[in-house]
N, C-alpha and C positions, 0 to 999 in steps of 0.2 A: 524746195530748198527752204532753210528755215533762216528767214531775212531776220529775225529779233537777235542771235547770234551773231555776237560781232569777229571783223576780221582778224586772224591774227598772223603775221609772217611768222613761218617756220620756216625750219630748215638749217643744217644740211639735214636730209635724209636720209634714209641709211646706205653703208658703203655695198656692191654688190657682191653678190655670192656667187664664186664660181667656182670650177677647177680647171685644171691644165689641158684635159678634156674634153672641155665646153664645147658644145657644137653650136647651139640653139639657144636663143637667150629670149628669157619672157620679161616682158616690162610690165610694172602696175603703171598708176599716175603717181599718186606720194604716199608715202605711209600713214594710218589713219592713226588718230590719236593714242588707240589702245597695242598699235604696232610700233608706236614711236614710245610708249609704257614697257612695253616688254624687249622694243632694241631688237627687234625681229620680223621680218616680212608675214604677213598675214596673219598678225597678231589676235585678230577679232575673235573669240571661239566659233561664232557662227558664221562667219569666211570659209567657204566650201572648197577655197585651193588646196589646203592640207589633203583631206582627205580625199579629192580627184587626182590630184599628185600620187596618192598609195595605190589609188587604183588602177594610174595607170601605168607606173611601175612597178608594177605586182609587191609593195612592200607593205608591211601591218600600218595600218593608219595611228601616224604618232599622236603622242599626246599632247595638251596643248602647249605644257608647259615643256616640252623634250626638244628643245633646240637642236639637239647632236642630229639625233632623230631626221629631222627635218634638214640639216645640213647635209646626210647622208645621204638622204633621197635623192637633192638637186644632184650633187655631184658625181654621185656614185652614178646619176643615168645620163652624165654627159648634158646636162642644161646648166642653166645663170639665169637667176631671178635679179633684176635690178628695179628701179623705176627711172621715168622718162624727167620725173620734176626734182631737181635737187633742193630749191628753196623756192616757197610761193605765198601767198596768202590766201588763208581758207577761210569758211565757218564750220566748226566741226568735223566733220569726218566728212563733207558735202562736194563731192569732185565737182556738181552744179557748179560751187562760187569758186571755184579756184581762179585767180588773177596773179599779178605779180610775178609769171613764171622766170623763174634761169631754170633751163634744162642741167640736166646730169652729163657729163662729158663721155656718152658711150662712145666713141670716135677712138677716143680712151684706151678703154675696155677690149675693142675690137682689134687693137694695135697690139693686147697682149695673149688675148685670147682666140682658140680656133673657130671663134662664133659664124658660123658661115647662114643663119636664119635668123630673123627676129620675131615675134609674137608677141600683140599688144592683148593683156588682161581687161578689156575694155573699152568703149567707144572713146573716152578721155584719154586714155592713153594712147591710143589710135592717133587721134586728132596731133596731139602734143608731137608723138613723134613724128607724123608726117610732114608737120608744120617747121618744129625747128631741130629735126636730126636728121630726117630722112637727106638731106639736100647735104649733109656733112658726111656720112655712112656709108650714102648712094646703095645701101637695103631697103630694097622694099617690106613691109611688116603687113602681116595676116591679122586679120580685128578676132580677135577670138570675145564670145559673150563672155562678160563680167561674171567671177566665182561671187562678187560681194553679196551677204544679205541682202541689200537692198535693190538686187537685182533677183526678186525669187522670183519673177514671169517665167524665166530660164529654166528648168527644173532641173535636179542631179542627173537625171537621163540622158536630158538634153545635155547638159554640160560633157560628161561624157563621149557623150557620141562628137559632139563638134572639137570637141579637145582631143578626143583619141585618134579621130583620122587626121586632123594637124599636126601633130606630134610624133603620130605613128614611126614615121621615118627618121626619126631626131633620136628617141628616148633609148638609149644606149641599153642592152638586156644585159 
């Protein structure tokens, strides 16, 4: 974690993406600085969710800047990208220091949507939502490994194979 970095409260984060459809909802933690730049979930080019998302909805892997793209994906396969922190204080893009949390109102979310599974992007979002939604939702959520750069131990195979058998059953053809 890089302590020289001071905190800064953020938030709101961004609103979430769904459609009417929604079955399965993936949660990050909060959107990182260069997602909160572009006003889009997994904004980083080197964030490997884009591109496991095409794979594993058999769609072209969008471009970085193709939002439509990207909106088409989630909804056209029956999921909802949100995250689990609406406002926190970070250092940087470092889910390590995250403090300050107000949760995101999935409770919400669920009230409008047919989300019948949740999936955490993350041991931090895991954590988060286990902590202060699961006990509002009464869903239990699946830890899926982190798509982030800074999670490369994980390799795109790996990511893969553990996101395609979790999802398998969700991702609408």
């Amino acid at each position: 974690m890089n302590t020289k970095q001071p905190y800064t409260h953020v938030g709101p984060g961004l609103p979430p993406l769904y459609g009417a459809q929604a079955k399965a909802l993936i949660l990050g933690s909060f959107p990182s600085p260069k997602s909160r730049t572009q006003g889009f979930y997994y904004g980083h080019p080197q964030n490997r969710f884009w591109p496991l998302m095409a794979t594993l909805t058999h769609s072209p892997t969008p471009a970085w800047e193709d939002l439509d793209a990207k909106r088409a994906i989630i909804i056209g396969s029956g999921l909802a990208v949100w995250d689990v922190i609406h406002a926190c204080s970070i250092r940087g893009a470092s889910d390590a220091s995250i403090k300050d949390v107000v949760p995101n109102d999935i409770a919400a979310l669920l009230a409008k949507a047919p989300i019948e599974a949740v999936f955490c992007n993350g041991a931090t979002a895991y954590r988060i939502y286990t902590k202060y939604l699961q006990p509002v939702t009464g869903l239990a959520a699946v830890k899926l490994p982190s798509t982030s750069p800074a999670n490369a131990a994980c390799r795109p195979e790996m990511l893969r194979q553990v996101w395609g058998t979790a999802l398998a059953d969700w991702i609408t053809k």
